[in-house]
mmCIF entry with sequence, helices, sheets and N, C-alpha, C, O atoms, coordinates in Angstrom:
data_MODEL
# 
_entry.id   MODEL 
# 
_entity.id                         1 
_entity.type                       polymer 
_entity.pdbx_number_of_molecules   1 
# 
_entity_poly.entity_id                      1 
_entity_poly.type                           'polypeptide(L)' 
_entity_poly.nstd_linkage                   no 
_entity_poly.nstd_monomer                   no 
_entity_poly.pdbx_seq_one_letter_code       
;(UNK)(UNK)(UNK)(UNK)(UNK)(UNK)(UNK)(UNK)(UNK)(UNK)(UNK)(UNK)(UNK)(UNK)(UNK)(UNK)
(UNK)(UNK)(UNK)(UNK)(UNK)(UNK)(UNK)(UNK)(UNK)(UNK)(UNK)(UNK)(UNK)(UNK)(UNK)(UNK)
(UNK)(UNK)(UNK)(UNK)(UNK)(UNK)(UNK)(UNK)(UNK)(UNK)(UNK)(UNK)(UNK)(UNK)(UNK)(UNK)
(UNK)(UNK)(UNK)(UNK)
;
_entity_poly.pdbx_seq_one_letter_code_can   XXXXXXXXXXXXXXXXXXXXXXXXXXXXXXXXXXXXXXXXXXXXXXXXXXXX 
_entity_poly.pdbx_strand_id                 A 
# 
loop_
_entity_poly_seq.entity_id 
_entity_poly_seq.num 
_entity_poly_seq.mon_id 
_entity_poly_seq.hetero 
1 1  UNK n 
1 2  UNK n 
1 3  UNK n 
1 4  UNK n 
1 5  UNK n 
1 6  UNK n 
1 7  UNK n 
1 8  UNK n 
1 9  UNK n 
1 10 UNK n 
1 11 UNK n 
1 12 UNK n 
1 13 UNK n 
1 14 UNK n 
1 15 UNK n 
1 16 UNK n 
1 17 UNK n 
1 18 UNK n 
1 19 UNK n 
1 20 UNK n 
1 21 UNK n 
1 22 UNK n 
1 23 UNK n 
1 24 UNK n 
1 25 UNK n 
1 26 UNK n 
1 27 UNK n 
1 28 UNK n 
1 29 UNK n 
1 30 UNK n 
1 31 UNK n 
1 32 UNK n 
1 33 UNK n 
1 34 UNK n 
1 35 UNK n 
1 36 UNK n 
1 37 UNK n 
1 38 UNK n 
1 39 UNK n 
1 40 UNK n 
1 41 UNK n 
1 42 UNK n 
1 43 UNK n 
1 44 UNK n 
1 45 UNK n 
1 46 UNK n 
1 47 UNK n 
1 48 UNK n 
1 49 UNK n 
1 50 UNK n 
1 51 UNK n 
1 52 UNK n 
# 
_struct_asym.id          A 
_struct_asym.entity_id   1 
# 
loop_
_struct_conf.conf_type_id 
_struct_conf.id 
_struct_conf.pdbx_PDB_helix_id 
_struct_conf.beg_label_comp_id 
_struct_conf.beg_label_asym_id 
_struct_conf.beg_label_seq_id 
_struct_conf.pdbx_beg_PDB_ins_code 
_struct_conf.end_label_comp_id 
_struct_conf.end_label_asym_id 
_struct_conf.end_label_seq_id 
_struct_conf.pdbx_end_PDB_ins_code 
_struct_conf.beg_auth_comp_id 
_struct_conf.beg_auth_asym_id 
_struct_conf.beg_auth_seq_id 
_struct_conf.end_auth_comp_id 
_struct_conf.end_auth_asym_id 
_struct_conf.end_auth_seq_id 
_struct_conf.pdbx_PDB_helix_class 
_struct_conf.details 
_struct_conf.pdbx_PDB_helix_length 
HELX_P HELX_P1 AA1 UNK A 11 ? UNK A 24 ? UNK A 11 UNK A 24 1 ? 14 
HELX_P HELX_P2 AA2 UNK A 30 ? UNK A 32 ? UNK A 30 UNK A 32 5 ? 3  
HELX_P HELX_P3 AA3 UNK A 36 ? UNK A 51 ? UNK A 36 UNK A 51 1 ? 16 
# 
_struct_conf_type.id          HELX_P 
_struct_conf_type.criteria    ? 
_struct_conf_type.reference   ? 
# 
loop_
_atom_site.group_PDB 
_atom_site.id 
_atom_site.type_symbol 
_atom_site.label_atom_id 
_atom_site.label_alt_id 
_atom_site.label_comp_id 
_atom_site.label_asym_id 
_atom_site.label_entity_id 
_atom_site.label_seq_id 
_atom_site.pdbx_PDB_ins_code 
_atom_site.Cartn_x 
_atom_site.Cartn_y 
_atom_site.Cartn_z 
_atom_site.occupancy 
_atom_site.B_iso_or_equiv 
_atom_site.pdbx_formal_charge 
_atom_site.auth_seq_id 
_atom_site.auth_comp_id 
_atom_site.auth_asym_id 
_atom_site.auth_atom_id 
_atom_site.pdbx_PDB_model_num 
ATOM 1   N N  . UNK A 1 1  ? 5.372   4.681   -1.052  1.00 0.00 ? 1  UNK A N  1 
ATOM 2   C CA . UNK A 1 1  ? 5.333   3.273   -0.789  1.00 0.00 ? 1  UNK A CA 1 
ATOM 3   C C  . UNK A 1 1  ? 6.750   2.705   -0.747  1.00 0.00 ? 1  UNK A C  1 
ATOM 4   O O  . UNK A 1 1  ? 7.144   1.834   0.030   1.00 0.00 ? 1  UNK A O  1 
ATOM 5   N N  . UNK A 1 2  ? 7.395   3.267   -1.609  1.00 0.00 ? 2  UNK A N  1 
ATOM 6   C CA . UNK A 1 2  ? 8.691   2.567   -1.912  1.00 0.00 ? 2  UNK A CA 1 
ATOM 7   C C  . UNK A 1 2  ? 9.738   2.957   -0.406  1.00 0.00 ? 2  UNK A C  1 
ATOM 8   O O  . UNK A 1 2  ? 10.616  2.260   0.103   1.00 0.00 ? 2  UNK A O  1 
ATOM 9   N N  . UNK A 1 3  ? 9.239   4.298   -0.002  1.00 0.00 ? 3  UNK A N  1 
ATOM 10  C CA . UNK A 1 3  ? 10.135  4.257   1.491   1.00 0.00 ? 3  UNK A CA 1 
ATOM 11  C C  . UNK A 1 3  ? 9.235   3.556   2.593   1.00 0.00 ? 3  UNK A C  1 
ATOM 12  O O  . UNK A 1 3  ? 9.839   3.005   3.512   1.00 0.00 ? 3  UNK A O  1 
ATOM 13  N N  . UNK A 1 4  ? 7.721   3.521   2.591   1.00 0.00 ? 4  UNK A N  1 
ATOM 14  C CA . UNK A 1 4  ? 7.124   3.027   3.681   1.00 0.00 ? 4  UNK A CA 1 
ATOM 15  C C  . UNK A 1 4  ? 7.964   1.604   3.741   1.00 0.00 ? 4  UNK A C  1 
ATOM 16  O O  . UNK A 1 4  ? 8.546   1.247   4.765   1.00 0.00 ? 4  UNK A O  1 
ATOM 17  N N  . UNK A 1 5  ? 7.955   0.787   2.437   1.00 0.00 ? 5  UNK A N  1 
ATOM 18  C CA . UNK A 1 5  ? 8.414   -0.911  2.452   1.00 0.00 ? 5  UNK A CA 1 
ATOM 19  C C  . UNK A 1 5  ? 10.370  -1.116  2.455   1.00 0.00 ? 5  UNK A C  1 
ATOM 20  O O  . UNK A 1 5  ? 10.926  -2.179  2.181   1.00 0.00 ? 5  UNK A O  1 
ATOM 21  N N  . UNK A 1 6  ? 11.156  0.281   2.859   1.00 0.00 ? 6  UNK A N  1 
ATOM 22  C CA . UNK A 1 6  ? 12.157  0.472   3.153   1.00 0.00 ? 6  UNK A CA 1 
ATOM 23  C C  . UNK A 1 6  ? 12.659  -0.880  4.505   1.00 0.00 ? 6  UNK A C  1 
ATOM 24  O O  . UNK A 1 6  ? 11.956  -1.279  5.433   1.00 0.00 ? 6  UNK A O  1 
ATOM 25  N N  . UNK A 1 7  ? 13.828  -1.229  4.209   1.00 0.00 ? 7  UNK A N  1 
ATOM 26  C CA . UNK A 1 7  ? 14.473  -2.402  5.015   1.00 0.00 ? 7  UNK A CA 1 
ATOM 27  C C  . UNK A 1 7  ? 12.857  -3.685  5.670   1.00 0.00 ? 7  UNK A C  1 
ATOM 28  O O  . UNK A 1 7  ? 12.704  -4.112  6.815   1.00 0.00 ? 7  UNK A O  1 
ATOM 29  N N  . UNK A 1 8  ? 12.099  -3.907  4.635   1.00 0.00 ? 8  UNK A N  1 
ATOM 30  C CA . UNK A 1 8  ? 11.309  -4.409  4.996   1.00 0.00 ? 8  UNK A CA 1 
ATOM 31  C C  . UNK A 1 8  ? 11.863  -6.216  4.718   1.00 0.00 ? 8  UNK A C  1 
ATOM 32  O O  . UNK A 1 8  ? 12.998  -6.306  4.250   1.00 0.00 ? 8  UNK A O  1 
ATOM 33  N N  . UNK A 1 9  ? 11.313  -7.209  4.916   1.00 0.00 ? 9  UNK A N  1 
ATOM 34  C CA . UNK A 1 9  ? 11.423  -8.467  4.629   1.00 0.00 ? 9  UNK A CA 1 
ATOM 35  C C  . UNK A 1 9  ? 10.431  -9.137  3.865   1.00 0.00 ? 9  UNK A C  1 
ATOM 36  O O  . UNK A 1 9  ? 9.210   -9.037  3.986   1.00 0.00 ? 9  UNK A O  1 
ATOM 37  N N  . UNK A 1 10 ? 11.134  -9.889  2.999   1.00 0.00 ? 10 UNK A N  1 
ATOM 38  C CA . UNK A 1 10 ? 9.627   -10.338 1.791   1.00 0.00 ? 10 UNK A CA 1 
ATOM 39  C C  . UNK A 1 10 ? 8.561   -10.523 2.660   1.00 0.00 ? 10 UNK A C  1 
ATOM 40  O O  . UNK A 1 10 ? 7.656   -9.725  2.414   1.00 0.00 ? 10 UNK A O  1 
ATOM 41  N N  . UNK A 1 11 ? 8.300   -11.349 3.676   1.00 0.00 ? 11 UNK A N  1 
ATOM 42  C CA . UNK A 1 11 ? 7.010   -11.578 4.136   1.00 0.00 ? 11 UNK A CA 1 
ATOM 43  C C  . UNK A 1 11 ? 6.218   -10.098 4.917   1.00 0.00 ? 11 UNK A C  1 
ATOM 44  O O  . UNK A 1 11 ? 5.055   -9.736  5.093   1.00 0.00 ? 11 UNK A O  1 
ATOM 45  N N  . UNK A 1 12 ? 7.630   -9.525  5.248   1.00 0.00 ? 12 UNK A N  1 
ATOM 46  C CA . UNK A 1 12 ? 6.847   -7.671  5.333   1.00 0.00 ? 12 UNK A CA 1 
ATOM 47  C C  . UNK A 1 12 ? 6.321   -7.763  4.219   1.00 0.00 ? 12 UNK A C  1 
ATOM 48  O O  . UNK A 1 12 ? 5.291   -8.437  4.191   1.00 0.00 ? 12 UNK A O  1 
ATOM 49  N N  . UNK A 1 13 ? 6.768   -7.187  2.996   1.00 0.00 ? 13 UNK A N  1 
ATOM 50  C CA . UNK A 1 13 ? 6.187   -6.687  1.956   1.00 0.00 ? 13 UNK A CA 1 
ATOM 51  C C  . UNK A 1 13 ? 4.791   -7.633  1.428   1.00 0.00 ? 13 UNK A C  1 
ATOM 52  O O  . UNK A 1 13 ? 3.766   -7.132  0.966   1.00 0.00 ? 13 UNK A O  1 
ATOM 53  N N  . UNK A 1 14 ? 5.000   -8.898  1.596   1.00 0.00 ? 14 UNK A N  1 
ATOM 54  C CA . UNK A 1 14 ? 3.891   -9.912  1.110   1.00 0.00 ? 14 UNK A CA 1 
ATOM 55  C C  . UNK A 1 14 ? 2.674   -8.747  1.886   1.00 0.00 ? 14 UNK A C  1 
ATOM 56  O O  . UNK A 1 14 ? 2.008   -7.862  1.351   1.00 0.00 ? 14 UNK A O  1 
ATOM 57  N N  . UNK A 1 15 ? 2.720   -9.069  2.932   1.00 0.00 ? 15 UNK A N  1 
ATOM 58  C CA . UNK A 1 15 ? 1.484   -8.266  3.834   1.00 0.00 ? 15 UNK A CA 1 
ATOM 59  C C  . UNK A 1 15 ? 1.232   -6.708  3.281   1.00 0.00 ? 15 UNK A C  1 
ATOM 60  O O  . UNK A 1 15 ? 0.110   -6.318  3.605   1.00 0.00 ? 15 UNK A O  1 
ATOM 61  N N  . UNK A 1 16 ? 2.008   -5.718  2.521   1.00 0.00 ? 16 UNK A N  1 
ATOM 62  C CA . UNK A 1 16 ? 1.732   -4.682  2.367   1.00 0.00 ? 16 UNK A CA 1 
ATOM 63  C C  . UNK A 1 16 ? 1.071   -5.080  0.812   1.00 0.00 ? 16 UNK A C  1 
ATOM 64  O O  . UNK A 1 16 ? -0.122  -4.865  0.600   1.00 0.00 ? 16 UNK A O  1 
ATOM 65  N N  . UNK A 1 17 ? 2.042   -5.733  -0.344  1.00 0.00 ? 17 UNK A N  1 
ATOM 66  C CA . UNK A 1 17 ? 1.101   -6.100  -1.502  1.00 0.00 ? 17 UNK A CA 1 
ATOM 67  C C  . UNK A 1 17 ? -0.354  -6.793  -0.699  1.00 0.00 ? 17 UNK A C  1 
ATOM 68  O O  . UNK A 1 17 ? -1.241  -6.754  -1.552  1.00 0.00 ? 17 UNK A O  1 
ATOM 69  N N  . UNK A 1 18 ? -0.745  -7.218  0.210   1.00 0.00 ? 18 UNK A N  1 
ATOM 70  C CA . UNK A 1 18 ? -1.633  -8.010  0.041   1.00 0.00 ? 18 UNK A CA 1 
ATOM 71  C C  . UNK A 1 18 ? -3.236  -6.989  0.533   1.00 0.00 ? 18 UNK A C  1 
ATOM 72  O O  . UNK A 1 18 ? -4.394  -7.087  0.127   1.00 0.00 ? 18 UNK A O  1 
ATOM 73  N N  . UNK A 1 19 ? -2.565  -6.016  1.602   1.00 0.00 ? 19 UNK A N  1 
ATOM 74  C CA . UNK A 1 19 ? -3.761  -4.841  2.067   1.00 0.00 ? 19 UNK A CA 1 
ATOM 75  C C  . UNK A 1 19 ? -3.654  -3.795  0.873   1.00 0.00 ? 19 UNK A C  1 
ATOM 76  O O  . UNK A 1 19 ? -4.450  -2.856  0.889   1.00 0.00 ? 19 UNK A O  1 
ATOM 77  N N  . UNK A 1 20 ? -2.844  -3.874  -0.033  1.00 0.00 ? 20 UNK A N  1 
ATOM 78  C CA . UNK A 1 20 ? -2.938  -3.155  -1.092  1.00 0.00 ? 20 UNK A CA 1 
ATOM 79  C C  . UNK A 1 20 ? -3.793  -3.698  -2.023  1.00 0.00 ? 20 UNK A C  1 
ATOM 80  O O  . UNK A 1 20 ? -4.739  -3.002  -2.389  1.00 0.00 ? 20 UNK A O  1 
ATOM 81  N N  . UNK A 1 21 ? -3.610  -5.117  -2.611  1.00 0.00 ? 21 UNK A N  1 
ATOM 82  C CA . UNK A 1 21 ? -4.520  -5.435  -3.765  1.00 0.00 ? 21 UNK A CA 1 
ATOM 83  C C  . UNK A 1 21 ? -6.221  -5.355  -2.381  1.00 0.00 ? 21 UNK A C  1 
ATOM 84  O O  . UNK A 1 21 ? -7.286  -5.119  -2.951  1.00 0.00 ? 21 UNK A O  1 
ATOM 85  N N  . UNK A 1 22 ? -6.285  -5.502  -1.166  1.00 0.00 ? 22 UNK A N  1 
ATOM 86  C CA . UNK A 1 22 ? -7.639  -5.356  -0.890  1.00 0.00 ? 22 UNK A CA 1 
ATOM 87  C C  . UNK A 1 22 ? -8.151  -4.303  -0.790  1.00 0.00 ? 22 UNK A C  1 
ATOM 88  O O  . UNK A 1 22 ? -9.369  -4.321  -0.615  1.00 0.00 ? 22 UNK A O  1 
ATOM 89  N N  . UNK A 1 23 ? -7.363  -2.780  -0.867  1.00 0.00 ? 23 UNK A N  1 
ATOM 90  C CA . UNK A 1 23 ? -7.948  -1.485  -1.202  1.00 0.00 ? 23 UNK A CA 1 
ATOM 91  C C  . UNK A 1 23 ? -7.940  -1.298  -2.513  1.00 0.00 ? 23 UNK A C  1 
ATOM 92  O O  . UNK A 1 23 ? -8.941  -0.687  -2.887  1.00 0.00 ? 23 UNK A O  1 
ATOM 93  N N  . UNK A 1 24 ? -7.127  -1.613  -3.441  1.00 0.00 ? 24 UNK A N  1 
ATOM 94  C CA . UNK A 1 24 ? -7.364  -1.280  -4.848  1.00 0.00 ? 24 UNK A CA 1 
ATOM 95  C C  . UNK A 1 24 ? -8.276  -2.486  -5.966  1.00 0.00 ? 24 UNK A C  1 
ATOM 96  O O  . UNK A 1 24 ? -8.328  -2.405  -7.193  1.00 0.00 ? 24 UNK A O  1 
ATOM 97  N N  . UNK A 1 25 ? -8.917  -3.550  -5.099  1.00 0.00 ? 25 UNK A N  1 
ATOM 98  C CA . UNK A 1 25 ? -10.050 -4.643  -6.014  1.00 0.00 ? 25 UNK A CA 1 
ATOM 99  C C  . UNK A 1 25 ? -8.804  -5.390  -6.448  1.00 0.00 ? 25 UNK A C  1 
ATOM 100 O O  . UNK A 1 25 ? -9.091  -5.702  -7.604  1.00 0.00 ? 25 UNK A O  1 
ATOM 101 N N  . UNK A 1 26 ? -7.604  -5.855  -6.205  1.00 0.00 ? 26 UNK A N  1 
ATOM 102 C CA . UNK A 1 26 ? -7.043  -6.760  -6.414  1.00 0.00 ? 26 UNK A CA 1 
ATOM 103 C C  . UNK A 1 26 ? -5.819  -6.879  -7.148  1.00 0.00 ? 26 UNK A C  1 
ATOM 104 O O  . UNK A 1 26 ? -5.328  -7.949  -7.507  1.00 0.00 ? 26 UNK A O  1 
ATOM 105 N N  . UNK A 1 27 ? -5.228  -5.453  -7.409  1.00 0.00 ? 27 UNK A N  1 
ATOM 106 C CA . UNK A 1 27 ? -3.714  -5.060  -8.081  1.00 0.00 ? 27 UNK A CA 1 
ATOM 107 C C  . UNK A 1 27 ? -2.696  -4.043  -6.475  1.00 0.00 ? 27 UNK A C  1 
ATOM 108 O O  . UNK A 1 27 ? -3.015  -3.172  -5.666  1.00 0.00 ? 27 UNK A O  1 
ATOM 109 N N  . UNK A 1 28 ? -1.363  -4.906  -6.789  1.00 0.00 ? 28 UNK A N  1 
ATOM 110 C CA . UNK A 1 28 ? -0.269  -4.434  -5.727  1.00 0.00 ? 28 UNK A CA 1 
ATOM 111 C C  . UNK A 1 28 ? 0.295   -2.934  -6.466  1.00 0.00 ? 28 UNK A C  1 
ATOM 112 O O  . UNK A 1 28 ? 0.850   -2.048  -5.816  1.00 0.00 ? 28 UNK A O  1 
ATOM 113 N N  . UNK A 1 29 ? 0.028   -2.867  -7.936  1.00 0.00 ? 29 UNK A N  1 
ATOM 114 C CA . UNK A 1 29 ? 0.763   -2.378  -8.544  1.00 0.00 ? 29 UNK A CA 1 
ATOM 115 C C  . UNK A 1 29 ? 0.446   -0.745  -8.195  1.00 0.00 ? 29 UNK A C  1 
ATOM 116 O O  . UNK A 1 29 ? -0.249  -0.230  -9.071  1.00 0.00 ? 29 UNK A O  1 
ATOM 117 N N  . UNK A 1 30 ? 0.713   -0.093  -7.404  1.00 0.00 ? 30 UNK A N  1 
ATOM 118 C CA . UNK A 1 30 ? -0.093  1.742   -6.680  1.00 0.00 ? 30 UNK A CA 1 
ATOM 119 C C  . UNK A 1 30 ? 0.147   2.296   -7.735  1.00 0.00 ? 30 UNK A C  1 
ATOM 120 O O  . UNK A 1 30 ? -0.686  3.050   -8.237  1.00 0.00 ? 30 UNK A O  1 
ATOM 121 N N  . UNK A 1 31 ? 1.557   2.007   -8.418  1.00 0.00 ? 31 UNK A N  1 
ATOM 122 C CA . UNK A 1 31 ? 2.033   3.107   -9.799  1.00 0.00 ? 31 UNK A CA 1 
ATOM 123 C C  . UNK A 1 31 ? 0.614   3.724   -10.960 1.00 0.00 ? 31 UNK A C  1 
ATOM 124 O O  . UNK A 1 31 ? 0.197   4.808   -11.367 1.00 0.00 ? 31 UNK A O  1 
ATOM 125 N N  . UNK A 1 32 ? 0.277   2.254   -11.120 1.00 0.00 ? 32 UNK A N  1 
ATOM 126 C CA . UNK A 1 32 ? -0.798  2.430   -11.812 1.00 0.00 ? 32 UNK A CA 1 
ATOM 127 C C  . UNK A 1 32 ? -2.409  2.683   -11.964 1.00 0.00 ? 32 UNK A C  1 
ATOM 128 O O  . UNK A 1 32 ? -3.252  2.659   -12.862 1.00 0.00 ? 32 UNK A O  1 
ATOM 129 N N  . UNK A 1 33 ? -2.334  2.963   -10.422 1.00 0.00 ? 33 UNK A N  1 
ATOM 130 C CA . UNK A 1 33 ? -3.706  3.522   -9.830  1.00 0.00 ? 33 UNK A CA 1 
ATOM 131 C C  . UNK A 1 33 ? -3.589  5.428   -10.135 1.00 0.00 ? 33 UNK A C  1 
ATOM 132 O O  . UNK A 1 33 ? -2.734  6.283   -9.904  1.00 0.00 ? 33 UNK A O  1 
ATOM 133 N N  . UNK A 1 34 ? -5.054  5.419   -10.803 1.00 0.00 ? 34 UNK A N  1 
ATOM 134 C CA . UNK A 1 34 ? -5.140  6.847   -11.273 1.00 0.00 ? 34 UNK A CA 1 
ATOM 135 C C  . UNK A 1 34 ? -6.372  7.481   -10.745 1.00 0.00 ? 34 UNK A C  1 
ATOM 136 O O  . UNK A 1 34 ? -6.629  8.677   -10.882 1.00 0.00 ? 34 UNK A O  1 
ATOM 137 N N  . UNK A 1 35 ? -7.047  6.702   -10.192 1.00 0.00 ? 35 UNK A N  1 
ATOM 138 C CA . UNK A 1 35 ? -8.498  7.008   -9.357  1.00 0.00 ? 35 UNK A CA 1 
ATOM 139 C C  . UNK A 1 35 ? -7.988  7.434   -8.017  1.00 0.00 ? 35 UNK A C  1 
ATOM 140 O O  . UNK A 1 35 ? -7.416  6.607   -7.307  1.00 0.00 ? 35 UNK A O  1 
ATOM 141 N N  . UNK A 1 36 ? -8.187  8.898   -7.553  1.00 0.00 ? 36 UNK A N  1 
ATOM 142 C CA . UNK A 1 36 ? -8.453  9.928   -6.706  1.00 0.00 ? 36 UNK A CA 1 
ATOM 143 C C  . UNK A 1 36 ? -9.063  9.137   -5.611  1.00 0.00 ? 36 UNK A C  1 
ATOM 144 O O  . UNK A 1 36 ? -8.608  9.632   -4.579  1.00 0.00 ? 36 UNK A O  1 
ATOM 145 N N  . UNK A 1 37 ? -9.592  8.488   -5.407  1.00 0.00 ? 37 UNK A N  1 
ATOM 146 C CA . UNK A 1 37 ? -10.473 7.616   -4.220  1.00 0.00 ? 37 UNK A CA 1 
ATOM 147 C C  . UNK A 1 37 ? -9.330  6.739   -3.406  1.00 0.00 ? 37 UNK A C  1 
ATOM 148 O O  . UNK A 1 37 ? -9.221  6.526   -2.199  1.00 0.00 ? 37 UNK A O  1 
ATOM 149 N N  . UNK A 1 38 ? -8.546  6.324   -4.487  1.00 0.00 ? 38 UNK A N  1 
ATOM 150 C CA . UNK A 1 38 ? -8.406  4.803   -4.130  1.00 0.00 ? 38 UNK A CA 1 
ATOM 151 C C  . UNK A 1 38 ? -7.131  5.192   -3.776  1.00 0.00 ? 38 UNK A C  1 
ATOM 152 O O  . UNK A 1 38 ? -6.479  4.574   -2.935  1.00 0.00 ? 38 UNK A O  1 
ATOM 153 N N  . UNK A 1 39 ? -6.634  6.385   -4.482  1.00 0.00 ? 39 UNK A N  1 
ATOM 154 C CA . UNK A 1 39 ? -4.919  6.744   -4.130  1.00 0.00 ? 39 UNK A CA 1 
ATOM 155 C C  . UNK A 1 39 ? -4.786  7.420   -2.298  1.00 0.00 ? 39 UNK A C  1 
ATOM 156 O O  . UNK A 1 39 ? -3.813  7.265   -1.560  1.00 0.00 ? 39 UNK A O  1 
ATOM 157 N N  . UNK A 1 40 ? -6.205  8.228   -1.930  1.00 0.00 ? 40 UNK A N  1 
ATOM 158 C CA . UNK A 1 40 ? -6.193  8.463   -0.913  1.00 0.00 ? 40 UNK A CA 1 
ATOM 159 C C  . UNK A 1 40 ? -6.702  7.555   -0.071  1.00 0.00 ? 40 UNK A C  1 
ATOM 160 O O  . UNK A 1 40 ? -6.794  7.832   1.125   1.00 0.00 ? 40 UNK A O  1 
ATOM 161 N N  . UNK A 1 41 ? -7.097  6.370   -0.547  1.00 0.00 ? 41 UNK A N  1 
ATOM 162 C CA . UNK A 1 41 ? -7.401  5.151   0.575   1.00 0.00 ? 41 UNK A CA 1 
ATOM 163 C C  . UNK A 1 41 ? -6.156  4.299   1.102   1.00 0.00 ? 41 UNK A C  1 
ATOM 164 O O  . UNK A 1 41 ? -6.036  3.822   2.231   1.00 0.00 ? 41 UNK A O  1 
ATOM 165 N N  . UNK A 1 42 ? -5.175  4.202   -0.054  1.00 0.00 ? 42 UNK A N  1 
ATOM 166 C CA . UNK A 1 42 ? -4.144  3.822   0.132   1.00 0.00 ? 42 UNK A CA 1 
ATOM 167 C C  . UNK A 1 42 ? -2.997  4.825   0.906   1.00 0.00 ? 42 UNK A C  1 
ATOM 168 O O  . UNK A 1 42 ? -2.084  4.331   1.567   1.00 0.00 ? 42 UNK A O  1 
ATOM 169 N N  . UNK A 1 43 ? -3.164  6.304   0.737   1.00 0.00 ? 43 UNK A N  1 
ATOM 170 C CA . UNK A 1 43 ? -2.486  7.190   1.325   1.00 0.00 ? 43 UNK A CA 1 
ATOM 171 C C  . UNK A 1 43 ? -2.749  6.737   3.028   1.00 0.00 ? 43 UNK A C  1 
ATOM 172 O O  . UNK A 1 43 ? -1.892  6.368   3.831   1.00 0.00 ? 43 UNK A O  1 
ATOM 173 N N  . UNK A 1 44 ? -4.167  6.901   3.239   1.00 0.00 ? 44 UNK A N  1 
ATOM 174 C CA . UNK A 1 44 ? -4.462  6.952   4.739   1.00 0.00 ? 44 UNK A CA 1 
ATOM 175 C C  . UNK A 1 44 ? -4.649  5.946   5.753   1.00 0.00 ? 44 UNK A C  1 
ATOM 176 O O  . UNK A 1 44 ? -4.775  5.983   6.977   1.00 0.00 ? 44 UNK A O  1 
ATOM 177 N N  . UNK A 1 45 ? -4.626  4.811   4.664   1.00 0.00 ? 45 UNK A N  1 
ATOM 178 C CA . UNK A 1 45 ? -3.841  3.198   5.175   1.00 0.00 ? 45 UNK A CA 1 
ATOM 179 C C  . UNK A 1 45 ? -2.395  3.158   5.478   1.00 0.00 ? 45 UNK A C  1 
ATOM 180 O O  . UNK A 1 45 ? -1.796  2.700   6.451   1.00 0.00 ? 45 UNK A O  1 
ATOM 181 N N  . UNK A 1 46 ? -2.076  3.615   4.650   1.00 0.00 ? 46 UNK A N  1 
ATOM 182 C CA . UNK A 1 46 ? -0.262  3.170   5.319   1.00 0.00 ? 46 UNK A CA 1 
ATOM 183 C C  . UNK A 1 46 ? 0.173   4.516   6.268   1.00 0.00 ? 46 UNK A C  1 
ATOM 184 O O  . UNK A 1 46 ? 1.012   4.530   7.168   1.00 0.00 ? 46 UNK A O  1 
ATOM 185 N N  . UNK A 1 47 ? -0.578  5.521   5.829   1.00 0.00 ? 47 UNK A N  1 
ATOM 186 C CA . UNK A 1 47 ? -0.010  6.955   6.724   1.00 0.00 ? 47 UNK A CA 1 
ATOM 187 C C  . UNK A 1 47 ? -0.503  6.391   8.568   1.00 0.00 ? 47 UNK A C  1 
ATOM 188 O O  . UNK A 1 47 ? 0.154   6.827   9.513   1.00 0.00 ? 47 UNK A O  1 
ATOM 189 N N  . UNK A 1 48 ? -1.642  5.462   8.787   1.00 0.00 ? 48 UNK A N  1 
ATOM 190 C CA . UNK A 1 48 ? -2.190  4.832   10.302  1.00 0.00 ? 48 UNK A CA 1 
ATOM 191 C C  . UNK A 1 48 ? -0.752  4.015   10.193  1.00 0.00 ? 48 UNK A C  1 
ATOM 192 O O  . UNK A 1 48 ? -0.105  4.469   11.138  1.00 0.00 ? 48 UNK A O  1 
ATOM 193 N N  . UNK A 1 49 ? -0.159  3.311   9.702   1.00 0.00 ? 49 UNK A N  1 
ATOM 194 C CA . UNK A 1 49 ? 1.047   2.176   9.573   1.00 0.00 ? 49 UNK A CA 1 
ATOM 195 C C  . UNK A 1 49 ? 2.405   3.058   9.955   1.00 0.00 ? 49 UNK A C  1 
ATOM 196 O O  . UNK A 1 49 ? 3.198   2.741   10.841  1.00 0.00 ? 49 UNK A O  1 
ATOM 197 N N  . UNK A 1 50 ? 2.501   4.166   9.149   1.00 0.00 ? 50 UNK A N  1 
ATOM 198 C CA . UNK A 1 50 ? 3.388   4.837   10.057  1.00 0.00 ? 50 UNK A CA 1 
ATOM 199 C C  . UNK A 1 50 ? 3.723   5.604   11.345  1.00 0.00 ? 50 UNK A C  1 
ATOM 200 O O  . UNK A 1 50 ? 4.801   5.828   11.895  1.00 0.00 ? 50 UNK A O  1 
ATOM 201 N N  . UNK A 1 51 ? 2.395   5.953   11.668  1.00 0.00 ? 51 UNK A N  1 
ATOM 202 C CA . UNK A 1 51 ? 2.089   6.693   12.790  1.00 0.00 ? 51 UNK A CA 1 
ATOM 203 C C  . UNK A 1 51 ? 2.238   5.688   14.082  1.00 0.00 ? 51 UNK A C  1 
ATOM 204 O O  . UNK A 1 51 ? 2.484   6.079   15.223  1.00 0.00 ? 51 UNK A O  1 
ATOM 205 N N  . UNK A 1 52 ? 2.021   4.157   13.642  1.00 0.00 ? 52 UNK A N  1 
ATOM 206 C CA . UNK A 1 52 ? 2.096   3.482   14.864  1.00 0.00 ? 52 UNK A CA 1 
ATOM 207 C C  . UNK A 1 52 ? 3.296   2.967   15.444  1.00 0.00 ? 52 UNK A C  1 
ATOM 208 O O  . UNK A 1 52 ? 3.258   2.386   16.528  1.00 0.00 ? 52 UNK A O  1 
# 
């Protein structure tokens, strides 16, 4: 995450915390996600974000 939001601009990042707290029920914080589900929901959300 920390290189995906690389040379980004706060209102970039606003938008990445914000599809983040809506895959993880409402926390930006990924560090502290430990559920297997939710780490690869967030993996294969931003991995479509880089590919485009």
């Amino acid at each position: 995450m920390m290189k995906h939001c690389e040379g980004m601009n706060a209102e970039q990042k606003s938008v990445v915390a914000a599809k983040l707290k809506q895959i993880t029920g409402g926390t930006a914080n990924y560090r502290n996600i430990t559920d297997e589900s939710i780490l690869r929901k967030i993996y294969e959300a931003f991995k479509e974000d880089n590919e485009a």
